[in-house]
MIKOLKE-360015 format. One record per residue (C-alpha): z, y, x; residue in three letters. Coordinates in steps of 0.5 Angstrom, whole numbers, plus 500, padded with zeros to 3 digits. Last residue first. Layout:
BEGIN
ZYXALA/...
END
This chain:
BEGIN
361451507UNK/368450509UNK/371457513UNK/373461507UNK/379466509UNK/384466504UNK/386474500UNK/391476497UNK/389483497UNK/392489496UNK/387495494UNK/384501496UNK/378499496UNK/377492497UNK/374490490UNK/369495490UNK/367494497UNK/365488495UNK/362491489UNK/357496493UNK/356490497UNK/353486493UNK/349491490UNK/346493497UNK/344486497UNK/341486491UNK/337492492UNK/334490499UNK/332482496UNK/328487491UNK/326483484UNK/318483482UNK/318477478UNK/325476477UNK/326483476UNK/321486471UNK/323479468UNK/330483466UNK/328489467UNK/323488460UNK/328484457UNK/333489458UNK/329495454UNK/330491449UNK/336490449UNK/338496449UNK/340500455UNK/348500459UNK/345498465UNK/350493467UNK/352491460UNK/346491458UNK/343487463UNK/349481462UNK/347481455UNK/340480455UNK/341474459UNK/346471455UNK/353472457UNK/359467458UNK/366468458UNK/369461459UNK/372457453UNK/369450453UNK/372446448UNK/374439451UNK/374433445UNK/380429446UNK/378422445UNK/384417444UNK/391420444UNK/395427444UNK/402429446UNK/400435448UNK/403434456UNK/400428455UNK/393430453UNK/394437459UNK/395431465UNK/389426462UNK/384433462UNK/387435470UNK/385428472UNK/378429469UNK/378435473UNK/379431480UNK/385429483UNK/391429487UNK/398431484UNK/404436483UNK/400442488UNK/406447491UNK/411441492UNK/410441500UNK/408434499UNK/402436494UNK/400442499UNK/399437505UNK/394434500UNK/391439497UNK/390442503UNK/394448506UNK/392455507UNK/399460510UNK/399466509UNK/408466510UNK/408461505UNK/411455506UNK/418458509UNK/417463504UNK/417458499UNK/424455501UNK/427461501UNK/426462494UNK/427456492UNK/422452488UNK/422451481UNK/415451482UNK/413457477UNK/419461479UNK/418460486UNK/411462486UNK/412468482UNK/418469487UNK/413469493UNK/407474490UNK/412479488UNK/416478495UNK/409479498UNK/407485493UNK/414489496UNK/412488503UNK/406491503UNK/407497499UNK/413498505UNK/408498510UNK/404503506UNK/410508506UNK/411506513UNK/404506515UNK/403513511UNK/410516515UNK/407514521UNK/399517520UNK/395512519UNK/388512522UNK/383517522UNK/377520519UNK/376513515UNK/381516510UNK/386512506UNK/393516507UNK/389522504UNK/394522498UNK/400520502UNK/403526503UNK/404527497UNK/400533492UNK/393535495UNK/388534500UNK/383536505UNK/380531510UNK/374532516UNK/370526518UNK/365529524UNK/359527527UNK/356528533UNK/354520534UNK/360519539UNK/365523533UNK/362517529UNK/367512533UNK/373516533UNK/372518526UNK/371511524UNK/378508521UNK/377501518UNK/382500513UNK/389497510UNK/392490506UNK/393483506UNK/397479502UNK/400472502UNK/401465499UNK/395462503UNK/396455499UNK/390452497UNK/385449501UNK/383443496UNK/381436501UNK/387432497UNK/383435490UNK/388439486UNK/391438480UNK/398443477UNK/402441472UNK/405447467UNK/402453470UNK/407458473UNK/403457480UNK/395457478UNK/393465478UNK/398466484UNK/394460488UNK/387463486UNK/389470489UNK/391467496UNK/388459495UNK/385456489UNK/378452493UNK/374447493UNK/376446486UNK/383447483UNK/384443477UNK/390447473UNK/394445466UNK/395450462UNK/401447456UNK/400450450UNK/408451447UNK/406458445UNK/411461450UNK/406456455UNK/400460453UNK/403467455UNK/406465461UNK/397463463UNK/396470460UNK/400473465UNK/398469471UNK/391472469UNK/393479469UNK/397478476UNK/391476479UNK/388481477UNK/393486481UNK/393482486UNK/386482487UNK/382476491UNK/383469492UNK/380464495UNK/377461488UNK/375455485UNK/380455479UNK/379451473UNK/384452467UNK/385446463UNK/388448457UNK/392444451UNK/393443444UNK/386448441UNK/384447434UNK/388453432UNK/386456437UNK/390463438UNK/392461445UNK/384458446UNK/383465445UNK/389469450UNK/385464455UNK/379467455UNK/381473454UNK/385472461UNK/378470464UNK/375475462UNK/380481463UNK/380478470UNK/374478472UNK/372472476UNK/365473480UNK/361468484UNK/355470489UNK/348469487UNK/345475485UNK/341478478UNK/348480475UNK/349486480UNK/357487479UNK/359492474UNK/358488467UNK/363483468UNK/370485466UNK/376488468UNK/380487475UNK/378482482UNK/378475483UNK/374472488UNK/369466486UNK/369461481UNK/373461474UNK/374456468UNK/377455461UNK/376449458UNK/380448452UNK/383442449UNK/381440443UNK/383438435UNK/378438431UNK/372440429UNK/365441434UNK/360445437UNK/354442441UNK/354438448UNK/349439453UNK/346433454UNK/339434456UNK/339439460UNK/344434465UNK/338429463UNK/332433466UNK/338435472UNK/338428474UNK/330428475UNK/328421472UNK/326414475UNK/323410472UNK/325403469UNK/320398466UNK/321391470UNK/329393471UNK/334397474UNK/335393479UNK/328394481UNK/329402480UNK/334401485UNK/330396490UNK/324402489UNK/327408490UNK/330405496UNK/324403499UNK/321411496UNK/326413501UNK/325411507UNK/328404509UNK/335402513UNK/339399510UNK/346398509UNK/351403513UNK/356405519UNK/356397519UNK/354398528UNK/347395527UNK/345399521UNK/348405525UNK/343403531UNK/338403526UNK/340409523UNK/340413530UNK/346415532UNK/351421535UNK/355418535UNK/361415538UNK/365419534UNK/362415528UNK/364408532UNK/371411532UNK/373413526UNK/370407522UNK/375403528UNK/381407526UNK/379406518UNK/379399519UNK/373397514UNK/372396506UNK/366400505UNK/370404501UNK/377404503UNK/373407510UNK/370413507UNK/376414504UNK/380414510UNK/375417514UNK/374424509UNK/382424508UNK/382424517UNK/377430517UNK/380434511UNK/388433514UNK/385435521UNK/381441519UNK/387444515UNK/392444521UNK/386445526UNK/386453522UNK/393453521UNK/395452529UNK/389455530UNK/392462527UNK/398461529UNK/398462536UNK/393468534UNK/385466536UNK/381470540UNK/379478540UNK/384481535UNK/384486530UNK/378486527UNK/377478526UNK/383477524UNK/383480517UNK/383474514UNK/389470519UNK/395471514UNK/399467518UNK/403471521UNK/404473514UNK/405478511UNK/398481513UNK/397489515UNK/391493517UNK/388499521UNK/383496525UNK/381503530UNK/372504531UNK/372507538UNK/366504540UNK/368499545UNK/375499542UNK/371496535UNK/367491540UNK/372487543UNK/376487536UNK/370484533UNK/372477532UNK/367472530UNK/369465528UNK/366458529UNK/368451526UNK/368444528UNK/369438525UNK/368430527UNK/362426530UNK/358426524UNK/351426527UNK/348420523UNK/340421525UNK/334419522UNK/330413526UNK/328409519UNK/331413514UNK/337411511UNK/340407506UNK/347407504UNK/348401498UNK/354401493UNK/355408494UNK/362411496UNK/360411504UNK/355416502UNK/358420499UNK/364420505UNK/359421509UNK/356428506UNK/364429507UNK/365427514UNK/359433515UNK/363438514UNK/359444515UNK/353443519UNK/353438525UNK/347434523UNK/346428518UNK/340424517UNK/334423512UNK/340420508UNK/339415501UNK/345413497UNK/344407491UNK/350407485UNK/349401480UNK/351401474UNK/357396472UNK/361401469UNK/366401475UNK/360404479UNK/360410474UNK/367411475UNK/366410483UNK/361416482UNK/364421479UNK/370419483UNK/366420488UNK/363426485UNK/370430485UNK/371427492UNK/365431495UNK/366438492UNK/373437495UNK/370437501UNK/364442501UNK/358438503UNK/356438509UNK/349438512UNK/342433512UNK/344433505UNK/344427501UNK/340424496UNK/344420491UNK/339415486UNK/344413479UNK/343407475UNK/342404470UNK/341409464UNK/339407457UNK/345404454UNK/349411455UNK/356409456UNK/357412464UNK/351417463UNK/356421459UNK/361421465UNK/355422469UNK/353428466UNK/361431466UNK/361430474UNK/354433475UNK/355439470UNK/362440473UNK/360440480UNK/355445479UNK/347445479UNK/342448484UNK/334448483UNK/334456482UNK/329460478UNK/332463473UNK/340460475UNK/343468477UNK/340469470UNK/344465466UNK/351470468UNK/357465467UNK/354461473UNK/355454472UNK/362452476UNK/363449483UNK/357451485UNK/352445489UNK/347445494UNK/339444494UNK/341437499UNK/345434492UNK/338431490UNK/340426483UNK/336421482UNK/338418475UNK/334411473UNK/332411467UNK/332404462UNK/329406454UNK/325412457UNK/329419457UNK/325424452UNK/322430456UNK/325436455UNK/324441449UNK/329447450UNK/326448457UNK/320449453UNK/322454449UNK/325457454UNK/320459459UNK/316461452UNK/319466451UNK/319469458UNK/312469458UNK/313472451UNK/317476454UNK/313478460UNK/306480456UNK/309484451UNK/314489454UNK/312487461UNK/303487460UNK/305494455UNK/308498460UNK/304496467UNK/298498462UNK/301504460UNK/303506467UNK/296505469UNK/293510464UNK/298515467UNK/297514474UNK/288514472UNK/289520467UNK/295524473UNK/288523477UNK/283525474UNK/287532472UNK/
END
């Protein structure tokens, strides 16, 4: 009895410290974020890019709680404010020792390039560059500033691009573990990791295709931007690796100084008073408030795309999510807009669910029959699913370093009776109705008239997928399968294919939807993405009040289980996949 008085008196204890002491904790977070610092009379934004970047701001606030990263489109809507803001005077860029996501990379150079072009000075500083990622990109930043420093004795390590891909199909025989999946088409590689032990002939021709256009589009620019002969850039980088003096020495960069130099000669530029200020203190600064007027809508969606709506996945990690009843009510709503002349609909995802996908397109249709034009930008990338959502749009804008493409469809399972039979254990089956009612079954693979049926399932997407396309590209149909087949282009590549119409960056795409529209002058952007608040997106998921939701929330910020969330992630992946088609691209840039 002692002890159940001790557990309970413990319990209570536990009780009252989260549902009063955690919310006024949490309470008072937000109250001091909501009052950031004034900015001085001449600042110098320092913006650290070696925490990384999303493409989007979460949809989800609490996958930010306790986060350094920012996204694209924060960083690029803040140094456009920047642009015309009398107090800013220059901005210090801290690059990553990795890569940067290629299309991420040009959205801020052309950023960053307008800021210059403001009279504002731009400086870079490196700690070094090493081969992670697509490190031509970390360069090309670089190359875009006004001065590239590097750290006394850092390495400059771009040499060129490499990737690496696992294949299990060695594994899987050993094991008994049977692949059974089908692509449309032969260069549908998403799957090919289970069902072959080194590239397909198409699969590497694809895969150097794509790499080659972003590596020579990474050179070309970085050499327009330090104004040097792109085949001697290219050689003298190839030559490395180097240390930064012998980069110095070469013209690959300007100075060499740690960074508290640099630091020094911007804030000098700047003038006697200036100080530096941490560029996500002014991003939070800027947030804009509801206007009047005519607008164009901004709806944006990051990640793979799947049916229904936020509120079954796991909202306290990180991974991206479009739901496609949100995302298509999105866009149903700025139809509805009075205000509302135009969309940009921003797409940063490598595909996902026909069906949802599908869902979206519907919506975008539904907006050009209301004489509002949808103007897609496509960030890193809008391949698989994120094609099919942007191809009947009315003009589409992608970066020439996008991966897009990918017009095809995968679909099928992993068969692991055999394998599970070594282990002593049976997976056995009983069904009713058609024949195919078990055809998805982990005990065995697919039977003959399950392969043909599902063969023929396959077969019927592709064809939906490729006349979506060619419908909204005002291609021929036999001109799409031609260039489709599964296959992932760059934006560049795409663009002389007829699949993109232009190359360049949001703000590209917001010119694009005012012309379309007939508008002049300052358009506002209404920004109409879902967005949840903390305690929404708990009640959602955990169907409790809100008040019980403030308590989970803090209790699992402050005592979150990485082992959970992980097991979360996965349950929703496997939601996605099963028993589905999914137009899908592989993501290899990081």
């Amino acid at each position: 009895m002692k002890q159940f008085l001790i557990t309970m008196a413990g319990v209570f204890a536990g009780l009252v410290i989260f549902v009063i002491g955690v919310p006024v904790l949490l309470v008072m977070m937000a109250a001091s974020a909501a009052r950031p610092e004034p900015l001085p009379a001449q600042a110098v934004l320092e913006l650290d890019l070696r925490n990384g970047l999303t493409d989007q701001d979460a949809q989800n606030p609490l996958i930010s709680w306790g986060s350094r990263s920012m996204s694209v489109m924060s960083v690029i809507e803040s140094l456009r404010r920047a642009e015309t803001d009398g107090r800013v005077k220059g901005v210090l860029v801290r690059l990553p020792e990795s890569g940067v996501a290629p299309a991420a990379a040009d959205e801020l150079r052309l950023a960053l390039k307008r800021f210059r072009a403001a009279g504002k000075p731009v400086f870079a500083h490196s700690q070094g560059i090493y081969p992670a990622g697509v490190v031509t990109s970390t360069y090309m930043l670089g190359a875009a500033a006004d001065e590239f420093w590097m750290q006394p004795a850092a390495a400059l390590q771009v040499t060129g691009l490499a990737t690496e891909d696992v294949f299990l199909k060695r594994a899987f025989d050993k094991y008994g573990v049977e692949a059974e999946f089908e692509q449309r088409q032969e260069y549908k590689n998403a799957v090919n990791q289970y069902l072959y032990s080194d590239y397909t002939p198409e699969h590497r021709e694809a895969q150097l295709s794509w790499m080659g256009s972003i590596y020579r589009s990474a050179v070309v620019t970085a050499a327009l931007d330090r104004k040097k002969d792109p085949a001697a850039l290219q050689a003298a980088l190839e030559a490395g690796p180097h240390l930064a003096e012998e980069a110095l020495r070469q013209g690959l960069i300007d100075k060499v100084g740690q960074v508290k130099d640099a630091e020094t000669a911007l804030l000098g530029k700047a003038g006697g008073e200036a100080k530096l200020v941490d560029f996500e203190d002014y991003l939070n600064q800027g947030r804009r408030r509801d206007e009047t007027g005519q607008a164009i809508a901004v709806v944006e969606g990051e990640g793979a795309i799947v049916t229904g709506e936020n509120g079954v996945a796991n909202p306290l990690t990180g991974g991206s999510t479009i739901y496609a009843d949100e995302i298509a009510d999105a866009i149903y709503e700025a139809v509805d807009d009075d205000d509302v002349k135009a969309i940009v609909l921003r797409v940063n995802s490598p595909g996902g669910s026909d069906t949802a996908s599908e869902q979206i397109a519907a919506a975008v249709r539904a907006a050009k029959a209301a004489r509002k034009p949808v103007v897609v930008s496509m960030g890193t990338y809008a391949a698989s699913g994120g094609y099919w959502i942007a191809s009947e749009a009315s003009s589409i804008i992608a970066q020439p370093t996008t991966l897009t493409g990918s017009i095809g469809v995968y679909g099928g399972k992993l068969a692991l009776g055999p394998a599970l039979e070594r282990f002593g254990v049976d997976l056995r089956q009983t069904s009713v109705g058609g024949g195919y009612a078990d055809a998805y079954s982990l005990g065995q693979g697919f039977g003959p008239e399950d392969e043909v049926a599902f063969g023929r399932w396959m077969d019927q997407i592709y064809e939906n997928f490729v006349a979506r396309v060619a419908k909204g590209r005002n291609l021929p149909v036999e001109r799409v399968r031609e260039i489709a087949r599964g296959r992932v282009w760059t934006g560049a590549q795409a663009r002389e294919l007829g699949l993109v119409d232009e190359v360049g960056g949001f703000y590209q795409a917001v010119e694009k939807a005012k012309a379309l529209a007939g508008l002049e002058g300052d358009v506002r952007l209404k920004r109409m993405s879902p967005q949840d608040s903390p305690f929404e997106a708990l009640e959602q998921l955990l169907g409790v009040s809100a008040a019980s939701a403030r308590t989970l929330a803090a209790a699992a910020w402050l005592m979150g289980d990485p082992r959970a969330e992980a097991l979360l992630d996965e349950v929703a992946r496997a939601r996605m996949a099963q028993g589905r088609a999914l137009v899908l691209s592989p993501t290899p840039v990081r």
